[in-house]
Kinemage of the C-alpha trace (Angstrom):
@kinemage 1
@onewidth
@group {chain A} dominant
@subgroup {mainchain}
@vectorlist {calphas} color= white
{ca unk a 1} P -35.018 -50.634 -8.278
{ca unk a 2} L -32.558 -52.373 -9.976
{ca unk a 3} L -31.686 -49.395 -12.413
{ca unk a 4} L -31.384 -47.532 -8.924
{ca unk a 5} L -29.173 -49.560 -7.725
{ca unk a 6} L -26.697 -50.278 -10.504
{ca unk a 7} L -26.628 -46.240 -10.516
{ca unk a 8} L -25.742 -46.100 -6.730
{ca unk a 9} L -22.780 -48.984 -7.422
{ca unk a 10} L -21.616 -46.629 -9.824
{ca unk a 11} L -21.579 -43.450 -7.949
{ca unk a 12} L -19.744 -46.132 -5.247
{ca unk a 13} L -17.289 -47.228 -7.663
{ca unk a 14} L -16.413 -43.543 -8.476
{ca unk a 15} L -15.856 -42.371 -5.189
{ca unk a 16} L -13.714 -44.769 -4.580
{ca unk a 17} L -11.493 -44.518 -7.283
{ca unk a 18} L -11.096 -40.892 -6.977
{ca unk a 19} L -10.389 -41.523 -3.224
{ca unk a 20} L -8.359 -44.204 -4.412
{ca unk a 21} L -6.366 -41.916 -6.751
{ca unk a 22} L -6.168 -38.794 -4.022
{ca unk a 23} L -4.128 -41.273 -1.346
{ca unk a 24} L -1.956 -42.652 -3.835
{ca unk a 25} L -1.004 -39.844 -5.873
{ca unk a 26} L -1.926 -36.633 -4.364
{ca unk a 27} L -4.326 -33.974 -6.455
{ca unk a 28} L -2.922 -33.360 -9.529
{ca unk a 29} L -2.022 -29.493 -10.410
{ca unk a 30} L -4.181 -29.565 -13.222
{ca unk a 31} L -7.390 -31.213 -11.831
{ca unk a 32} L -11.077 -29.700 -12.732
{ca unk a 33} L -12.463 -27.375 -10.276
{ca unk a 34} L -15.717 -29.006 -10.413
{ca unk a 35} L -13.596 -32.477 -9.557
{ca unk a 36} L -12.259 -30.834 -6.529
{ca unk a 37} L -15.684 -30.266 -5.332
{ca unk a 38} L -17.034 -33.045 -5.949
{ca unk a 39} L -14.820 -34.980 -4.025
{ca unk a 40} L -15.111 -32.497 -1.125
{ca unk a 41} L -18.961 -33.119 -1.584
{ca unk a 42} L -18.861 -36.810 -1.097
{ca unk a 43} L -18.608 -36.169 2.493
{ca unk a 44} L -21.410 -34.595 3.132
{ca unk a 45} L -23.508 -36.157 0.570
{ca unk a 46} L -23.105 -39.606 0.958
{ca unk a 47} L -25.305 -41.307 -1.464
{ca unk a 48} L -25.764 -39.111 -4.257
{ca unk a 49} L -23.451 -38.220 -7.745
{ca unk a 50} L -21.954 -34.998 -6.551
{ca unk a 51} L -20.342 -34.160 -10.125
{ca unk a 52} L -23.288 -32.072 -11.338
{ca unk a 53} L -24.271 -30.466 -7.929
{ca unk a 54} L -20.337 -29.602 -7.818
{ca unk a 55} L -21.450 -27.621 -11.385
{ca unk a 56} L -23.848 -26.036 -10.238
{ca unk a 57} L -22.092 -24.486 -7.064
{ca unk a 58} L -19.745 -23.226 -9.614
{ca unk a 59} L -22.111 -21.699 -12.122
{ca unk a 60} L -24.072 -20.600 -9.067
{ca unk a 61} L -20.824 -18.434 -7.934
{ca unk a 62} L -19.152 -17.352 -10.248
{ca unk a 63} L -17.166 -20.231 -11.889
{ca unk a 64} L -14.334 -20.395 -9.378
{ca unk a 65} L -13.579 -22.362 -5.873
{ca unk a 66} L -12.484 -19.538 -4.521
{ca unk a 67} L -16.068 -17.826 -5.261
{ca unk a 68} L -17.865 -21.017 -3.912
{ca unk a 69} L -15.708 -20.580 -0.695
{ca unk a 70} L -16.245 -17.368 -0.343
{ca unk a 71} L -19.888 -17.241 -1.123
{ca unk a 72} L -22.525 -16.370 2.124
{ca unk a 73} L -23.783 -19.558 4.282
{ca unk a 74} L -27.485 -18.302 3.490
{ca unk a 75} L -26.850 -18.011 -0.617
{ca unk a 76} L -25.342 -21.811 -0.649
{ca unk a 77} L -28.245 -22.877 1.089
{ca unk a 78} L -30.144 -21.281 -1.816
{ca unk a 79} L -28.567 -23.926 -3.988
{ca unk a 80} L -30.665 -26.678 -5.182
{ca unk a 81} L -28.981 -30.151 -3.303
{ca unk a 82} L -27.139 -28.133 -0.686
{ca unk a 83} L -28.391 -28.462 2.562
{ca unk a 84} L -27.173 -26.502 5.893
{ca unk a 85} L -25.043 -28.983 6.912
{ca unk a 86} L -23.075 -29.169 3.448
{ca unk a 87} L -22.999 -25.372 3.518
{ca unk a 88} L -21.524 -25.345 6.684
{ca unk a 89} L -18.708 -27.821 5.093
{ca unk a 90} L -18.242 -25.362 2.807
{ca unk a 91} L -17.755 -22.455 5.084
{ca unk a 92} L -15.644 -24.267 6.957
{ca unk a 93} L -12.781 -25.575 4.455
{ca unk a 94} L -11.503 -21.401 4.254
{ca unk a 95} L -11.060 -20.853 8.014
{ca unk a 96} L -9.352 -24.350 8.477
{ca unk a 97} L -6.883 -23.469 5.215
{ca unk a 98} L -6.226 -20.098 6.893
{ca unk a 99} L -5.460 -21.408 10.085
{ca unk a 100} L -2.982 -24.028 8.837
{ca unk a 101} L -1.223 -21.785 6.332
{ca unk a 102} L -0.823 -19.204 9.360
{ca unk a 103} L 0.593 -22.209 11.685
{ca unk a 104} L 2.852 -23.010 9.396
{ca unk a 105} L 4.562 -19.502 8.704
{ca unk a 106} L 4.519 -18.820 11.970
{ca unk a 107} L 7.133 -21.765 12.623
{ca unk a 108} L 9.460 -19.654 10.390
{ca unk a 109} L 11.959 -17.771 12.988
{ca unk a 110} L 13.796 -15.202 10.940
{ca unk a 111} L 12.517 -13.127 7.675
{ca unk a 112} L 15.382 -11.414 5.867
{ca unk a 113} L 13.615 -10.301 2.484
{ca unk a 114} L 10.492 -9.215 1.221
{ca unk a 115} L 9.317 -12.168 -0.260
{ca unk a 116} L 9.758 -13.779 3.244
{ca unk a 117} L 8.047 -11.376 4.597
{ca unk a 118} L 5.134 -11.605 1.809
{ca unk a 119} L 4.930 -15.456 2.217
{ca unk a 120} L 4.516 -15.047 5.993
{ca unk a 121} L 2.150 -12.172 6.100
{ca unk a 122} L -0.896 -13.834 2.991
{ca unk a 123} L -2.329 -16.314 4.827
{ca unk a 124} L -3.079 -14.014 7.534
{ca unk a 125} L -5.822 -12.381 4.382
{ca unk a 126} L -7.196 -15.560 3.431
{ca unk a 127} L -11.064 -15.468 3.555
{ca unk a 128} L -10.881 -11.922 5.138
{ca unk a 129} L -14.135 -10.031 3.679
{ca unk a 130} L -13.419 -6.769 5.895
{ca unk a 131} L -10.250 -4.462 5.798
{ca unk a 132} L -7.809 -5.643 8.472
{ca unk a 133} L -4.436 -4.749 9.649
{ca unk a 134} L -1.549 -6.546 11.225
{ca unk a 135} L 2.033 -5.193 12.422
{ca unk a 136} L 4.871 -7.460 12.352
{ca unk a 137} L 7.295 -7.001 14.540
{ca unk a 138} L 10.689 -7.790 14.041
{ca unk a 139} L 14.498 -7.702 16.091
{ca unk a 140} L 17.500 -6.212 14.543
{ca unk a 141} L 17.948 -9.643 12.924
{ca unk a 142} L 15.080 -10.008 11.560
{ca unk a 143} L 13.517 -12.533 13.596
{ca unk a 144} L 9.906 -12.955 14.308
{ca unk a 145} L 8.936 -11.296 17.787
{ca unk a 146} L 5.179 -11.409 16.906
{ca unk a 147} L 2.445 -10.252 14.517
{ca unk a 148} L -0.550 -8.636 16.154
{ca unk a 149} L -3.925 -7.654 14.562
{ca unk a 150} L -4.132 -3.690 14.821
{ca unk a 151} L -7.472 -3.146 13.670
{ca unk a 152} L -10.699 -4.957 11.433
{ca unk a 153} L -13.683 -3.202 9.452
{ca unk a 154} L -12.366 0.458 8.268
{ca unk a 155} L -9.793 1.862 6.812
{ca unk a 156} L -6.574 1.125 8.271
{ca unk a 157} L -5.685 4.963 7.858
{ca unk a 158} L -8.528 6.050 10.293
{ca unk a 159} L -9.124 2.543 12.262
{ca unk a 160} L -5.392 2.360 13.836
{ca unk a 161} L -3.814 5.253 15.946
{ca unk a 162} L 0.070 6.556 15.869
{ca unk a 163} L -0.134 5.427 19.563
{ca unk a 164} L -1.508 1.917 19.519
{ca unk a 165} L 0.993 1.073 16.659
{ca unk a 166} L 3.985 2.518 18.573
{ca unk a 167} L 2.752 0.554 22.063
{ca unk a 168} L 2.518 -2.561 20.117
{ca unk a 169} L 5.881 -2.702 18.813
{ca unk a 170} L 7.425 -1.286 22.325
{ca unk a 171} L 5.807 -4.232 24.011
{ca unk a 172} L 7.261 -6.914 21.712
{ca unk a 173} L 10.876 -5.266 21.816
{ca unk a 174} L 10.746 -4.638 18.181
{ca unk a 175} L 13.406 -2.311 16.635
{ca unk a 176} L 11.992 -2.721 13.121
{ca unk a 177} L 8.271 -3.436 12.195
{ca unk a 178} L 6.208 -4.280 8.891
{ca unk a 179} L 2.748 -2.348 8.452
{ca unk a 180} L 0.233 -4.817 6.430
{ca unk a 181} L -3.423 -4.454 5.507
{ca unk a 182} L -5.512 -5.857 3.180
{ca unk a 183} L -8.204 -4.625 0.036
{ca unk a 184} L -10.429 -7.078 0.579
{ca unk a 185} L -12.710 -5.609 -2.407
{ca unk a 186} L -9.829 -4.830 -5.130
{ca unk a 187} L -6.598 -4.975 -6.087
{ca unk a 188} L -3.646 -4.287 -3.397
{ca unk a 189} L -2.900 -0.567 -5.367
{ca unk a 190} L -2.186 1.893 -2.398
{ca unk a 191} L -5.066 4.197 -2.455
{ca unk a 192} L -3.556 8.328 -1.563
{ca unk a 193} L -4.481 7.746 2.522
{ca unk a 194} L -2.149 4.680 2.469
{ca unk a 195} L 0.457 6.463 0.750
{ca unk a 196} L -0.576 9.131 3.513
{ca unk a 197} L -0.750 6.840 6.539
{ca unk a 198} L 2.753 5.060 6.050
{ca unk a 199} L 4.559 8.370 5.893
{ca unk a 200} L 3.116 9.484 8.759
{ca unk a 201} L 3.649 5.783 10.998
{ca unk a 202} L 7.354 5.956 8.953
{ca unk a 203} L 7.838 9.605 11.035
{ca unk a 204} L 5.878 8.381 14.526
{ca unk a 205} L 8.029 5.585 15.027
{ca unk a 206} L 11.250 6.840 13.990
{ca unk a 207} L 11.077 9.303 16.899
{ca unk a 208} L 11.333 6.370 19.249
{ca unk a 209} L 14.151 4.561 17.290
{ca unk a 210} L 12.089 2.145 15.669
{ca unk a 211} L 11.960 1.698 11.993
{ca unk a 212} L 9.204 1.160 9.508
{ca unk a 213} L 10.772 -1.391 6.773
{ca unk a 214} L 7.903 -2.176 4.968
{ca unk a 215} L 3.992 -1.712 4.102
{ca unk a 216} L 2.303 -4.670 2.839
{ca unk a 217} L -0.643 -4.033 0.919
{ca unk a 218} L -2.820 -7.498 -0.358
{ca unk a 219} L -6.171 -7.787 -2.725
{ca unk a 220} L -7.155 -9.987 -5.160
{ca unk a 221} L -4.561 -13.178 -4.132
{ca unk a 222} L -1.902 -10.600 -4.775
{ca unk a 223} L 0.216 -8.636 -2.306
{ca unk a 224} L 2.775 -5.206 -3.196
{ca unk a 225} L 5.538 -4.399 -1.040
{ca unk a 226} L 5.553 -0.530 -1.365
{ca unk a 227} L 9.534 -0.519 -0.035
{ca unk a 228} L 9.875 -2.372 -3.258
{ca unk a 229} L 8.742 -0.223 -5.562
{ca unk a 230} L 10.247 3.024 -7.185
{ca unk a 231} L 7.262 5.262 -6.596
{ca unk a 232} L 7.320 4.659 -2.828
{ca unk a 233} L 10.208 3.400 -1.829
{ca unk a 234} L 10.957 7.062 -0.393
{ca unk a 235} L 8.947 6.208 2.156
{ca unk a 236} L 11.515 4.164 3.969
């Protein structure tokens, strides 16, 4: 008993340091992985070292936070010391990031360059496991009218129509719009169809005096604009 509890004084002692640390300083850019989780794990596991569990999540999923986060509620539950309700903290840190990230971008009124425009459109990806596809809309000045979800699960060269796109950005009053979609499986390399697709919305909406200025594609924490490079910039 004793040994017990000199062990849970410890595990005490730790948490509050690190807790200690977190208000005082912040989390350092170079901190552990396996240290960030394990201070998210406190939480939920109140009375119990979380530095080896944190470990095993990682070894579990591939090393990374990002492949803990993104890892299926039923295979963390799989994981020996994680029960439904720490799972569920798990799932839920993603979702909560994604929705600040997107609050906060969307407090920004005008975008004049593309890596405005990148910066705004990411966190709208975060923890996306399907192929989705948003079209910001945009004034002559560049300011922010709205940013609609097309379309989610296929392709975004057969899942949105010429005609949807073109009624969304007539409803907002947009005179210049910025197609984006996501790989949510690979890298954000335009695959033929999406060199395909934005020629053919570039065409479609020209015809009613709006103009395509962009195509965001983003994969793998990574986003191209394809008005920015030489290969496609002919689309524009």
């Amino acid at each position: 008993m004793a040994e017990e509890k000199t062990k849970s004084e410890i595990h005490k002692g730790h948490r509050q340091r690190m807790r200690k640390q977190f208000l005082k300083d912040g989390i350092p850019n170079d901190l552990p992985e396996h240290q960030l989780l394990e201070f998210l794990l406190f939480y939920c596991i109140p009375r119990k070292d979380t530095n080896e569990l944190a470990h095993d999540l990682l070894d579990a999923f591939g090393g990374s936070l990002v492949s803990v986060f993104d890892a299926p509620y039923e295979d963390l539950i799989k994981v020996k010391g994680i029960s439904e309700n720490t799972a569920a903290l798990i799932k839920f840190i993603m979702p909560l990031a994604k929705r600040y990230l997107s609050e906060s971008s969307n407090t920004v009124s005008f975008l004049k360059n593309t890596g405005q425009i990148i910066a705004y459109i990411m966190p709208k990806f975060y923890s996306e496991n399907s192929e989705v596809a948003y079209l910001l809309c945009l004034d002559g000045r560049g300011k922010v009218l709205d940013c609609p979800k097309l379309s989610e699960g296929d392709a975004v060269s057969s899942s949105v129509s010429l005609r949807k796109l073109a009624e969304t950005a007539i409803k907002t009053g947009a005179t210049a719009v910025v197609l984006a979609h996501n790989h949510p499986k690979g890298f954000p390399l335009p695959s033929e169809n999406d060199i395909n697709f934005t020629a053919q919305v570039g065409n479609f909406l020209r015809a009613m005096k709006i103009r395509l200025i962009d195509h965001i594609i983003v994969g793998n924490g990574e986003a191209i604009s394809l008005a920015s490079s030489k290969d496609y910039s002919y689309l524009f």
